[in-house]
Backbone as ProteinMPNN parsed JSONL, in Angstrom:
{"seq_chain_A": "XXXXXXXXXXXXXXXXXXXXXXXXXXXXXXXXXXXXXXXXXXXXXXXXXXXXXXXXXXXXXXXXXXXXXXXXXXXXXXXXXXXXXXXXXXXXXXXXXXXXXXXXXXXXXXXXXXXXXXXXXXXXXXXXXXXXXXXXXXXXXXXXXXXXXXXXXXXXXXXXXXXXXXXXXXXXXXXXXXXXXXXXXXXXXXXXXXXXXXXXX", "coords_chain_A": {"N_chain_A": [[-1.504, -15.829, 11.204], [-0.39, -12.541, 10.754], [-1.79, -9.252, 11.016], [-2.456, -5.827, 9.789], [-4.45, -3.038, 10.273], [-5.739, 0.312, 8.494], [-7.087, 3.306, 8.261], [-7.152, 5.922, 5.514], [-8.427, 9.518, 4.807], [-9.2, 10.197, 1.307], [-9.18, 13.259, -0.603], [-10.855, 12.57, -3.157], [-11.885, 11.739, -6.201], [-13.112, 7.776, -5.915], [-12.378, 5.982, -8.122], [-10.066, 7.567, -9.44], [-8.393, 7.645, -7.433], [-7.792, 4.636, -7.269], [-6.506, 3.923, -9.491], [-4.408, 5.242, -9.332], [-2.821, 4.451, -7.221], [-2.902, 1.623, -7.357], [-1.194, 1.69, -9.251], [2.157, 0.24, -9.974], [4.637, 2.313, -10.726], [4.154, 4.345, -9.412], [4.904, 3.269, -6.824], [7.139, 4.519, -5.157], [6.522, 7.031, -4.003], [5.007, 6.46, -2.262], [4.941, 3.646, -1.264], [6.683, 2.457, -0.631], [10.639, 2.95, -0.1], [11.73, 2.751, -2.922], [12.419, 1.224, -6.322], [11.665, 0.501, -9.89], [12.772, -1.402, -11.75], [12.071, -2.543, -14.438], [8.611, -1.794, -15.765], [5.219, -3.948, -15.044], [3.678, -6.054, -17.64], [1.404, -4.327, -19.147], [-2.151, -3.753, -19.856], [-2.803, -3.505, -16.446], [-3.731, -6.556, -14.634], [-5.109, -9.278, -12.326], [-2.098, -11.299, -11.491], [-0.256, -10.21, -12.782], [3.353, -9.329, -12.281], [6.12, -7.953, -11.374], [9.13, -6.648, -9.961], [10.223, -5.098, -7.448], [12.813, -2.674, -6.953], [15.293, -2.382, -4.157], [16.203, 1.05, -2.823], [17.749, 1.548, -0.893], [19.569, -0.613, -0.663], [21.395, -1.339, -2.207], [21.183, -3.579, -5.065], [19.382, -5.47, -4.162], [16.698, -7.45, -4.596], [13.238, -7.508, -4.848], [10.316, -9.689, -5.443], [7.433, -9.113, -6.815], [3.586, -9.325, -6.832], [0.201, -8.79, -8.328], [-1.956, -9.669, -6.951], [-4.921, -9.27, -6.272], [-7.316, -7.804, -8.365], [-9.449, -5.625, -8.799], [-11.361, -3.289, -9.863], [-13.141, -0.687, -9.188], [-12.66, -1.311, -6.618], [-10.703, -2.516, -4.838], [-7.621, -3.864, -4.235], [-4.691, -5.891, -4.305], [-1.494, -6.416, -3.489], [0.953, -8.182, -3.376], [4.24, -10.248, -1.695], [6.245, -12.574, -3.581], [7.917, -14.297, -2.954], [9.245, -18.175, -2.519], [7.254, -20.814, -1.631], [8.184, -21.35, 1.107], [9.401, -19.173, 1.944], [8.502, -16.594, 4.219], [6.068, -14.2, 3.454], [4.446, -11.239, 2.291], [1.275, -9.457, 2.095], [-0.465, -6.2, 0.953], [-3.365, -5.16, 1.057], [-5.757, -2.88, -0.413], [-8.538, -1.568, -0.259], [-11.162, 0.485, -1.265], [-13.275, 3.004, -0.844], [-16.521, 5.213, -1.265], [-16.616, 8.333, -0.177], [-17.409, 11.24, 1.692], [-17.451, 14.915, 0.78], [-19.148, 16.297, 3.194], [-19.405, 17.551, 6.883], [-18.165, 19.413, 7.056], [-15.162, 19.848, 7.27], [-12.637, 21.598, 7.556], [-11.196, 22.995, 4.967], [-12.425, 21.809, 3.013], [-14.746, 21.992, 0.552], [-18.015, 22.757, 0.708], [-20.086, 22.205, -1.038], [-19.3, 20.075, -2.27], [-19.725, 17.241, -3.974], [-21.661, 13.608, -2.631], [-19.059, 11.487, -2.506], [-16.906, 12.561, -4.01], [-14.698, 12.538, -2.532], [-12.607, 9.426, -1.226], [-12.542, 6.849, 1.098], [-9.974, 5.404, 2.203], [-8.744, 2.131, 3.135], [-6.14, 0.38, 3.99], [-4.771, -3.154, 4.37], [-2.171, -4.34, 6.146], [-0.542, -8.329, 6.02], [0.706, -10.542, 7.455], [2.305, -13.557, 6.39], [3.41, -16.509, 6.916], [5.953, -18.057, 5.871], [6.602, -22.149, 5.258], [8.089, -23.048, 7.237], [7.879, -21.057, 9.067], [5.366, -21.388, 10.069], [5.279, -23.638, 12.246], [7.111, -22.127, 14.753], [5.384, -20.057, 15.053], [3.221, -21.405, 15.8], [4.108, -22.672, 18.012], [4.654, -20.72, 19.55], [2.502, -19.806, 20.398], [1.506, -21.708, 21.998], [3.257, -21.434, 24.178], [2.0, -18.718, 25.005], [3.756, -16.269, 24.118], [2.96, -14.305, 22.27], [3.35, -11.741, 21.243], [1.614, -8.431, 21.698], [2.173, -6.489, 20.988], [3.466, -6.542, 18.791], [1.196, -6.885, 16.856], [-0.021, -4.475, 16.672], [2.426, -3.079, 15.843], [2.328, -3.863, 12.781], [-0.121, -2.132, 12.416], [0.394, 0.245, 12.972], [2.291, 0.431, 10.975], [1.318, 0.342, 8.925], [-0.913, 2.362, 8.849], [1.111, 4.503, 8.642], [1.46, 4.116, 5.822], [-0.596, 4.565, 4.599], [-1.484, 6.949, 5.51], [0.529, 8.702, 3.924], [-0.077, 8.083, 1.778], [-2.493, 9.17, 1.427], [-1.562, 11.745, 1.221], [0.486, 11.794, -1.085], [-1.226, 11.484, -2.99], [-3.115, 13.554, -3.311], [-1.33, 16.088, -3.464], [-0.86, 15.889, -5.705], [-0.749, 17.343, -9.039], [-3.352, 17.293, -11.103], [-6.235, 15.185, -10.977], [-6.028, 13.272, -13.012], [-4.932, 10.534, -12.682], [-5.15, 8.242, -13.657], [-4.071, 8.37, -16.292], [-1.63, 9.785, -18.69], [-0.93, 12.024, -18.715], [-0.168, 13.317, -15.967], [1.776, 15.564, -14.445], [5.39, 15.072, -13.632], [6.786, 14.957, -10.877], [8.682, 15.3, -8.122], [9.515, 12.538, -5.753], [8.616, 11.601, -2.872], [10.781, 12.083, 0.295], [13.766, 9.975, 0.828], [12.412, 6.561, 2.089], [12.839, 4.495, 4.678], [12.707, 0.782, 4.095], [10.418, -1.851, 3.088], [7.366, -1.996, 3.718], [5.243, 0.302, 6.209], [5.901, 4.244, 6.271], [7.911, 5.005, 7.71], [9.21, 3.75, 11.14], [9.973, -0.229, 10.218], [10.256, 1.209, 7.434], [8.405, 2.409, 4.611], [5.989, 0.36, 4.302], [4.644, -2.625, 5.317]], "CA_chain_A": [[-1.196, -14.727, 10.293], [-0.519, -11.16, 11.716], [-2.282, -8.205, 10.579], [-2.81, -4.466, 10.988], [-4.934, -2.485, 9.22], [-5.346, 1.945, 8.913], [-7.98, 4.348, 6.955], [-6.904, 7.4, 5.708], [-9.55, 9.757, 3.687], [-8.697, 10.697, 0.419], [-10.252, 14.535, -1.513], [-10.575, 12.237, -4.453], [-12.826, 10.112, -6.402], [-12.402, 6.341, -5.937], [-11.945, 5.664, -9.61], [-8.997, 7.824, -9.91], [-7.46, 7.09, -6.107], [-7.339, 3.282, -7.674], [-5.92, 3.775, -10.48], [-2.772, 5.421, -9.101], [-1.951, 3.643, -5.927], [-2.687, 0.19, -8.279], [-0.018, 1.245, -10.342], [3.533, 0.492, -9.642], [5.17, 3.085, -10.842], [3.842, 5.483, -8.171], [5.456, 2.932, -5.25], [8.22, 5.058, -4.773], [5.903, 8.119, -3.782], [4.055, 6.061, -1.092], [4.633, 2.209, -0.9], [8.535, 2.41, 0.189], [11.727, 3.568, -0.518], [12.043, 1.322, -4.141], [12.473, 1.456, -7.821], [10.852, 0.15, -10.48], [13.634, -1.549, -12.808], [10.648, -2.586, -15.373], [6.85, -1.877, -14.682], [4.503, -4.841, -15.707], [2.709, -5.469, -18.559], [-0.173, -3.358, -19.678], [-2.537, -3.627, -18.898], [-2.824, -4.433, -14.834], [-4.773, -7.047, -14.055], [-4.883, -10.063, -11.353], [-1.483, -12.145, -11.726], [0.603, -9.54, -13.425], [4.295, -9.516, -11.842], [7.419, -7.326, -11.606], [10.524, -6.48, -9.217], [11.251, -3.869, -6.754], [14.787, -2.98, -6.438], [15.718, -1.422, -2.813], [17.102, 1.982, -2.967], [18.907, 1.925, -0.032], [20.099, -1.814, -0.414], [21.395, -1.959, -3.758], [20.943, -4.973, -5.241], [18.642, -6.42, -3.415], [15.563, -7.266, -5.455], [11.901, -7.592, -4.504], [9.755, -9.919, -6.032], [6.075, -8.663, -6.363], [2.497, -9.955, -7.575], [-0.792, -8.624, -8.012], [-2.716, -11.023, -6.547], [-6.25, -9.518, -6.761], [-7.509, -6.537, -8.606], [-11.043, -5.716, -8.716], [-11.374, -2.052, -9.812], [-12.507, 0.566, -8.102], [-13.138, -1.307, -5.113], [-9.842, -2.826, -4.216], [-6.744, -4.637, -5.022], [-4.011, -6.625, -3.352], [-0.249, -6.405, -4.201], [1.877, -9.746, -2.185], [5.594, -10.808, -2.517], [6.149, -13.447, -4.916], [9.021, -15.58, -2.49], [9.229, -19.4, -2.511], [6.461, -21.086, -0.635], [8.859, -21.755, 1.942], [9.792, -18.262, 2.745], [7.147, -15.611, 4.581], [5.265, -13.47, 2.411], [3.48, -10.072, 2.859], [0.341, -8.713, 1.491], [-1.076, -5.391, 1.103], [-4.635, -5.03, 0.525], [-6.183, -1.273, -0.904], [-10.276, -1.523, -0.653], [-11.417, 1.687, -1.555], [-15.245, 3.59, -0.873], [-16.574, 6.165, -1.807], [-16.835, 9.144, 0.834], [-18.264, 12.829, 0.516], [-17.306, 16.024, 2.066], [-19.622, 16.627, 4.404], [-18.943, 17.129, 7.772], [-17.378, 20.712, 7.764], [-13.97, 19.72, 7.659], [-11.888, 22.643, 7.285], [-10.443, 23.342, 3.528], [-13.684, 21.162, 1.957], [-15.744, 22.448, -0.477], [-19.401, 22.238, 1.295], [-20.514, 22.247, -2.264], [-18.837, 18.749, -3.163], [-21.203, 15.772, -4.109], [-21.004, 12.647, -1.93], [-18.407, 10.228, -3.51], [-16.32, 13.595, -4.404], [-13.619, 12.022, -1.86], [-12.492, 8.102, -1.031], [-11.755, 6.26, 1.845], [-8.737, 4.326, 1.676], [-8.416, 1.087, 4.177], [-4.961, -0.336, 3.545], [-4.656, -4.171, 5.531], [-1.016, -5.471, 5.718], [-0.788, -9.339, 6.278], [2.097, -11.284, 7.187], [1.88, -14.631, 6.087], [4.768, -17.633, 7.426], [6.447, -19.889, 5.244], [6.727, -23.322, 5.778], [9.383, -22.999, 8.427], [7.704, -19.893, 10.03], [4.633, -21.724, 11.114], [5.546, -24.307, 13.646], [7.46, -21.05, 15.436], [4.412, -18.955, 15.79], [2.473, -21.99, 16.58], [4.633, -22.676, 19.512], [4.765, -19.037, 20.778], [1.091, -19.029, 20.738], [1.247, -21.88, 22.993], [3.364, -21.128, 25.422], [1.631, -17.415, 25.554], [4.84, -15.328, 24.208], [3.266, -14.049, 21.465], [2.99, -10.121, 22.147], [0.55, -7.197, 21.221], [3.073, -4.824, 20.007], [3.318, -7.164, 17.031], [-0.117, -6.969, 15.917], [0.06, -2.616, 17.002], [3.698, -3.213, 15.393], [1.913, -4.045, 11.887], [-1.079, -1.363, 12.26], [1.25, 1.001, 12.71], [3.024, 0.375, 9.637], [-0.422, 0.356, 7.976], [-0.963, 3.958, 9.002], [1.929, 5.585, 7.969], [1.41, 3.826, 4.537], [-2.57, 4.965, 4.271], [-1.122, 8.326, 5.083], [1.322, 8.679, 2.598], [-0.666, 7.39, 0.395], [-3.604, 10.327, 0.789], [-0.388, 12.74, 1.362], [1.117, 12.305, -2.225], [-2.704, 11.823, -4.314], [-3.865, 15.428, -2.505], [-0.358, 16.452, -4.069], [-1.357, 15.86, -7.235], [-1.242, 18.614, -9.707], [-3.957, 17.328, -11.678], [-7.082, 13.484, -10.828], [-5.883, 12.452, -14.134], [-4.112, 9.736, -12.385], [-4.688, 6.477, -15.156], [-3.139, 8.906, -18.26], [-0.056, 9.956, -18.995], [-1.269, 13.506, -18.492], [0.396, 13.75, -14.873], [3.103, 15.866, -14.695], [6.342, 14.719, -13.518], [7.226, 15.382, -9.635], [9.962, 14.951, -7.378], [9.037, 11.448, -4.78], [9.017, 11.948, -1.194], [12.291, 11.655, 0.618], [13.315, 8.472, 0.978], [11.893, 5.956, 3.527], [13.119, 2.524, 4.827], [12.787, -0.488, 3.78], [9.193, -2.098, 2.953], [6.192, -1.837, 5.397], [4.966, 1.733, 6.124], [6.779, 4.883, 6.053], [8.43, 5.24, 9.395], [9.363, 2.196, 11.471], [10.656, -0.351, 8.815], [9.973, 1.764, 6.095], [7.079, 2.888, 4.124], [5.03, 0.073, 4.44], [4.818, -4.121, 5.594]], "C_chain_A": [[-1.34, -13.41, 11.048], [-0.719, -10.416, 10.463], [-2.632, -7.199, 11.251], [-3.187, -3.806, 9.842], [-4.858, -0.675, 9.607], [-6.5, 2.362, 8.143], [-7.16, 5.712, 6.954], [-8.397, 7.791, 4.559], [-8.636, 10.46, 2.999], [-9.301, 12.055, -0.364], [-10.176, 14.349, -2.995], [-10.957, 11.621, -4.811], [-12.082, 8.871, -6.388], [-11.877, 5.713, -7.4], [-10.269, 6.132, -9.909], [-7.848, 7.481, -8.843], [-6.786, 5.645, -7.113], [-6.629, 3.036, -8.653], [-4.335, 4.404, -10.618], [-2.072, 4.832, -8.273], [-2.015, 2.224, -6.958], [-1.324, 0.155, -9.196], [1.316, 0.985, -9.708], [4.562, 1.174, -9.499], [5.039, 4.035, -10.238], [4.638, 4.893, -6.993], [6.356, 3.978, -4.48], [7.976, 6.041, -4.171], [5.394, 7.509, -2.157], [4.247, 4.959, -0.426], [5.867, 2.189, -0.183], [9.328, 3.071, -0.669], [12.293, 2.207, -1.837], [12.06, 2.175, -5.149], [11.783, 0.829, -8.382], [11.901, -0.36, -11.783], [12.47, -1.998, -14.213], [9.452, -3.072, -14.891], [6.291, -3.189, -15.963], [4.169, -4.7, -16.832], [1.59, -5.072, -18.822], [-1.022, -3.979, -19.86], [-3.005, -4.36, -17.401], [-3.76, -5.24, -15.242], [-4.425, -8.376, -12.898], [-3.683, -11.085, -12.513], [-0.442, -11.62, -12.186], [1.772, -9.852, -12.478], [5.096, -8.231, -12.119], [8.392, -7.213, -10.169], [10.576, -5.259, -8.414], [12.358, -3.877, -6.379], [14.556, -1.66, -5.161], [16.362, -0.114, -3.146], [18.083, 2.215, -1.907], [19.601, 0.056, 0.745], [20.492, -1.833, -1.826], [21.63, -3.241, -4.173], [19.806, -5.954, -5.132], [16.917, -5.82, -4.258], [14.07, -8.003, -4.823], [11.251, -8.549, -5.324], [8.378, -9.675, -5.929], [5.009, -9.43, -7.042], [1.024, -9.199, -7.398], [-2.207, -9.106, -8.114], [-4.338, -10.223, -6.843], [-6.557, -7.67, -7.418], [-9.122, -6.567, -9.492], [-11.664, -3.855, -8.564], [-12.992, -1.771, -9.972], [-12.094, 0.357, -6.911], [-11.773, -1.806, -4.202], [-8.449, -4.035, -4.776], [-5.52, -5.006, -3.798], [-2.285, -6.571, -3.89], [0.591, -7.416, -2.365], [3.457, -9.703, -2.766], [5.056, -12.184, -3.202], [7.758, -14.224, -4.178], [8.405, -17.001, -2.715], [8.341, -19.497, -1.115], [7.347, -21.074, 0.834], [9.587, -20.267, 3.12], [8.449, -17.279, 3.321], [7.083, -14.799, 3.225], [4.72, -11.79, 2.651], [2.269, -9.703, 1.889], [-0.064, -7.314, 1.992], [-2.598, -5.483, 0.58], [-5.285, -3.171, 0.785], [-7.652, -1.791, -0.911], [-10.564, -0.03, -0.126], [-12.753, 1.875, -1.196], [-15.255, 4.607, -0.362], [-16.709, 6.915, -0.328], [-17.518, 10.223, 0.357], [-17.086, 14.311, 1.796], [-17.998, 16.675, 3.179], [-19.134, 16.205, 6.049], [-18.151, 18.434, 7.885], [-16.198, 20.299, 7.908], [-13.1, 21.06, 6.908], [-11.093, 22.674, 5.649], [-11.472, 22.281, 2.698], [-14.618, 22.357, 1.64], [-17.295, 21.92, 0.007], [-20.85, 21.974, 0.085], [-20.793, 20.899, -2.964], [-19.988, 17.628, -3.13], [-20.524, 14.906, -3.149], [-20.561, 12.04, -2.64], [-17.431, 11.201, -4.001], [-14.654, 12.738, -3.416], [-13.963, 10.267, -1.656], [-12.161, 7.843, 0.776], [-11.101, 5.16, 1.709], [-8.361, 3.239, 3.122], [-7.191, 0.313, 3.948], [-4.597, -1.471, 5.255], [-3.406, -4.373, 4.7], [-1.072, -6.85, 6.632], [1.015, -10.018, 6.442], [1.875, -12.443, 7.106], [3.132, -15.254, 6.22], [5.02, -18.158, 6.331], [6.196, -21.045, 5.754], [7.308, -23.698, 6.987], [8.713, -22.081, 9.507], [6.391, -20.803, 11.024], [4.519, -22.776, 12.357], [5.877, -23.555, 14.72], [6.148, -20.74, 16.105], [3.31, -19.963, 16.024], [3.137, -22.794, 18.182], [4.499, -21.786, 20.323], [3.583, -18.881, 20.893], [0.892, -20.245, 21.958], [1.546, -21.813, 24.44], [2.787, -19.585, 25.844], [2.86, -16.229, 25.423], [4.393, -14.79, 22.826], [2.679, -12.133, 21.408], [1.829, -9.092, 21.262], [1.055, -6.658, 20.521], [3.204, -5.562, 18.513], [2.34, -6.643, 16.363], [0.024, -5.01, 16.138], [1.248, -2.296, 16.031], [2.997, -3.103, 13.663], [1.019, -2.581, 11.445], [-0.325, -0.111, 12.256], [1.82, 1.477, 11.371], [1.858, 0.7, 8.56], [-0.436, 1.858, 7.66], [-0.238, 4.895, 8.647], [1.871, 5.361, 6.603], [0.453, 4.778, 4.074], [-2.353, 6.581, 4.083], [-0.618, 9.285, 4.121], [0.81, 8.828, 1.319], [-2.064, 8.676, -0.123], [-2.314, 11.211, 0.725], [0.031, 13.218, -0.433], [-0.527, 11.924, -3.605], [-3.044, 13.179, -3.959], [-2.676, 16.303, -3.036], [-0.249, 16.738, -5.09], [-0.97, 16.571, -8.218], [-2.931, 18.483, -10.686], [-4.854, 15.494, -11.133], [-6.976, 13.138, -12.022], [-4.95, 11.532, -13.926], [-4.076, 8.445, -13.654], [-4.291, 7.411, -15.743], [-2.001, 9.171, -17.468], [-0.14, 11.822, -18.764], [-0.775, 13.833, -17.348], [1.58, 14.068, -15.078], [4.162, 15.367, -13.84], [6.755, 15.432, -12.191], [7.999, 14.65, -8.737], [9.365, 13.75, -6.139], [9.469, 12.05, -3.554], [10.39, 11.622, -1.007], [12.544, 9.966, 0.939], [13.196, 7.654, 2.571], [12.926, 4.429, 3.609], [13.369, 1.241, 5.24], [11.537, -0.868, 3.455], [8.033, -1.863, 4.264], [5.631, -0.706, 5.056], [5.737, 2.593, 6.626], [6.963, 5.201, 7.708], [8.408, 3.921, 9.703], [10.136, 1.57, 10.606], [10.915, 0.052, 7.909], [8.431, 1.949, 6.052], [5.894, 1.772, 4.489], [5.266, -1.686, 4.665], [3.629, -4.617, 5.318]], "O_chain_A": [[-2.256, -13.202, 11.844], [-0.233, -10.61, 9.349], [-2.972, -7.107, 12.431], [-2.631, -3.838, 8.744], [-4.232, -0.24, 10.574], [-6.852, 1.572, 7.267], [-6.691, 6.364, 7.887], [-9.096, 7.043, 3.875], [-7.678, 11.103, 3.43], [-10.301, 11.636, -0.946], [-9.782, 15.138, -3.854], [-10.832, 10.522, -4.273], [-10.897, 8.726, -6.687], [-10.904, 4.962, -7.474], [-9.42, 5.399, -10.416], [-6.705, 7.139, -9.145], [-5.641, 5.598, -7.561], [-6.078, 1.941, -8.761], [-3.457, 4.231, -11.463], [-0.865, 4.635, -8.411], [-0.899, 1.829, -7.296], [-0.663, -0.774, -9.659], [1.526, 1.706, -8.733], [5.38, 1.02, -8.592], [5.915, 4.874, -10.448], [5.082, 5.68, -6.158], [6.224, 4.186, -3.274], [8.953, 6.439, -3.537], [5.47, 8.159, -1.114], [3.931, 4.893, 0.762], [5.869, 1.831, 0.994], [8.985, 3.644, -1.703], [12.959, 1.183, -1.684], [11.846, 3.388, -5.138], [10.947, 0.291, -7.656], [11.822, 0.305, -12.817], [12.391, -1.027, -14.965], [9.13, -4.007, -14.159], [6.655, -3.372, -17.124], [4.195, -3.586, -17.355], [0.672, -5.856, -18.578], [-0.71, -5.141, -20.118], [-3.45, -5.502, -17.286], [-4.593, -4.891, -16.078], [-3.229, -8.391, -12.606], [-3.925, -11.49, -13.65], [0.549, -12.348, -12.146], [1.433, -10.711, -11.664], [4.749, -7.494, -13.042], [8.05, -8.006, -9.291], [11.113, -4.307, -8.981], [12.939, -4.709, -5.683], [13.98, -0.573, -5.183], [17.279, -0.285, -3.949], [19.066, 2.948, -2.012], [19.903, -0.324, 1.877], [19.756, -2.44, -2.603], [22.357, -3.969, -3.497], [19.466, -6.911, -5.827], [16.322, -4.756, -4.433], [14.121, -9.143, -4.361], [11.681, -8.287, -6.447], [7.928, -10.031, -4.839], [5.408, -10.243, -7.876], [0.69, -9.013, -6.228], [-3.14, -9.011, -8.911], [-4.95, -10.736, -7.78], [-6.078, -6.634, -6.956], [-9.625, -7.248, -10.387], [-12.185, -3.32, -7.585], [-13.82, -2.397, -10.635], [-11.469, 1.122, -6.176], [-11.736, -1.541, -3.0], [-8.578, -4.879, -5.663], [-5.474, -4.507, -2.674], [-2.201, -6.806, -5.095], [0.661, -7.302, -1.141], [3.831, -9.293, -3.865], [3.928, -12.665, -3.313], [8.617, -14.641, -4.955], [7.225, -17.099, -3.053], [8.422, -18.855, -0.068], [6.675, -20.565, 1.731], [10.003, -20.233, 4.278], [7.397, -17.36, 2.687], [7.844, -14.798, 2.257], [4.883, -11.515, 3.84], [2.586, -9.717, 0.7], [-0.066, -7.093, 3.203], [-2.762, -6.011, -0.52], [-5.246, -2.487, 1.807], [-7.853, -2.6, -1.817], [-10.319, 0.48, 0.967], [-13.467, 0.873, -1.226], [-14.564, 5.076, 0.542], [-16.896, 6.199, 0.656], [-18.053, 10.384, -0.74], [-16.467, 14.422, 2.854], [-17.477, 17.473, 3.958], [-18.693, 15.125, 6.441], [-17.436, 18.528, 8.883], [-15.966, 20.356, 9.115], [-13.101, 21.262, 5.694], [-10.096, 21.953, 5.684], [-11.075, 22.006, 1.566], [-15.042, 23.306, 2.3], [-17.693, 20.797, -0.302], [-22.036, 21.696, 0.264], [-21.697, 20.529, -3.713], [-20.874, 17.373, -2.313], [-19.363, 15.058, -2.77], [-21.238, 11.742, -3.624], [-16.743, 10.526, -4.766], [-13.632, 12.519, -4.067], [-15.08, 9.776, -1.822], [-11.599, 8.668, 1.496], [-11.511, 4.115, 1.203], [-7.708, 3.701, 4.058], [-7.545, -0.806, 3.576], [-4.357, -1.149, 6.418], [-3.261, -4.511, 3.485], [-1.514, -6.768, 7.778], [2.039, -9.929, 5.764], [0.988, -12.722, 7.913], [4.072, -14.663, 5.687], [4.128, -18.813, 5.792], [5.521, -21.059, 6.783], [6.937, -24.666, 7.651], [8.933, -22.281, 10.702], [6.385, -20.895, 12.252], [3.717, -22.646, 13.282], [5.302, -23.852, 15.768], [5.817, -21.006, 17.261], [2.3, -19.441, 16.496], [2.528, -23.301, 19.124], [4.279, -21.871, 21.531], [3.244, -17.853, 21.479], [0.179, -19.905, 22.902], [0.847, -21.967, 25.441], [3.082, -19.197, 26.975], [3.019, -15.396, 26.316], [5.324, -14.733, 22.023], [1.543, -11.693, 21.588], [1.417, -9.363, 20.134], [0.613, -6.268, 19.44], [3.035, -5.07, 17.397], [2.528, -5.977, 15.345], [0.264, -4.528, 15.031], [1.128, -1.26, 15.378], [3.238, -1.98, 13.22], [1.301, -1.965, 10.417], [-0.563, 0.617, 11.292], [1.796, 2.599, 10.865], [1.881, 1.327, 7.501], [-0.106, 2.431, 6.622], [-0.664, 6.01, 8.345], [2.211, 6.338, 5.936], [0.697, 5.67, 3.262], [-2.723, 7.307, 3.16], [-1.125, 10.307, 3.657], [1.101, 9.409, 0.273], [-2.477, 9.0, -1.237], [-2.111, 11.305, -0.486], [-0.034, 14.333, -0.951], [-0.583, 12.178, -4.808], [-3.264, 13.854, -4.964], [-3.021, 17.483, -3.086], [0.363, 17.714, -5.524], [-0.214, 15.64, -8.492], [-3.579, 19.507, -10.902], [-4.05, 14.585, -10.928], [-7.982, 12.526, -12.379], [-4.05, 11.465, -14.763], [-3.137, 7.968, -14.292], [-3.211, 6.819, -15.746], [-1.577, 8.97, -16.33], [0.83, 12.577, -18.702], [-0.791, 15.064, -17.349], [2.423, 13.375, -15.648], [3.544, 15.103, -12.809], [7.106, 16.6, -12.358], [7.927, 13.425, -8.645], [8.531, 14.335, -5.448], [10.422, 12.792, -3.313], [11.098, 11.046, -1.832], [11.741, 9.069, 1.194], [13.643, 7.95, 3.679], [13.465, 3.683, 2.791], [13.936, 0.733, 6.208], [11.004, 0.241, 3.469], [8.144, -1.612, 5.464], [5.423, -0.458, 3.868], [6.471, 2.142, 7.505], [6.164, 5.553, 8.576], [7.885, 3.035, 9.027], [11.002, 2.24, 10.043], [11.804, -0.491, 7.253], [7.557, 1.775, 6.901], [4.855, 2.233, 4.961], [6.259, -2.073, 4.049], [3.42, -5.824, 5.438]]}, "name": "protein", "num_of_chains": 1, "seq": "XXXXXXXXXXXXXXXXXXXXXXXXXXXXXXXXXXXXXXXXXXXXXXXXXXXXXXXXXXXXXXXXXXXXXXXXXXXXXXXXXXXXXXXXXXXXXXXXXXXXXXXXXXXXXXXXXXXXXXXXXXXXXXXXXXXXXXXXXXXXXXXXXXXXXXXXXXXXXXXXXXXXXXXXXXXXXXXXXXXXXXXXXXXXXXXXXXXXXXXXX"}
């Protein structure tokens, strides 16, 4: 299984960080260049389902799952292909941070736990078909670095993104309906993280 993980810090409690990147209906801000033809049902929890449609593939539909969700601390969003095809996971585990530390535009005021840190691991996981492959290439020794750097990468521009458009905000009333209505980043693509494939893998 290949993986690459990233931190970014967030100027935002963990309660409310989780409760916007968890949702779906934010993907389009951070996760990739997608839509949201209908968001799950209400409320999230582990197992829920829905669809991303590509924006710059039309047609072409995503199947998603959210495999573990365990609020504040972290949650997991996977495709939802046939055993047989590869898979991807993201994993979000959240904790708490503070502002200390003098970082330029902090409030030296703020309590600890006033900001998050955000660890976002992506996973690639084989199908049925995929793993005989990458258990061959591991034995003859062809199986390269830049892959696993290739992944972390992707990680990082996600993690970024991802503090980029919460610090954007207008308002940490991310769970309500109280957020006002703002224009999504430009678009990225394809899945993964933003740059490279797309937003995020």
């Amino acid at each position: 299984m290949r993986e690459g993980s990233a931190e970014a810090r967030v100027a935002s409690p963990r309660e409310a960080v989780f409760a916007w990147l968890v949702d779906p209906r934010h993907a389009g801000e951070w996760f990739a260049s997608v839509a949201l033809p209908e968001p799950p049902v209400r409320p999230l929890r582990a197992g829920a389902t829905w669809r991303f449609s590509m924006t710059r593939q039309r047609g072409r539909l995503i199947p998603m799952r959210l495999a573990e969700y365990q609020s504040p601390e972290r949650f997991t969003w996977e495709t939802a292909y046939p055993a047989w095809r590869g898979n991807l996971q993201w994993t979000c585990a959240l904790s708490p941070a503070s502002f200390e530390g003098g970082t330029e535009g902090e409030d030296p005021g703020e309590e600890p736990g006033a900001a998050t840190l955000l660890r976002l691991t992506i996973r690639q996981r084989p199908g049925l078909l995929g793993w005989p492959a990458l258990l061959l290439a591991g034995l003859l020794g062809q199986l390269r670095v830049t892959e696993g750097a290739s992944m972390a990468a992707r990680a990082e521009g996600a993690a970024k993104h991802a503090a980029e458009a919460l610090e954007a905000l207008p308002t940490t009333s991310y769970g309500t309906e109280r957020r006002a209505q703002r224009p999504q980043h430009p678009q990225r693509g394809g899945k993964g993280g933003k740059g490279g494939k797309g937003k995020r893998r």
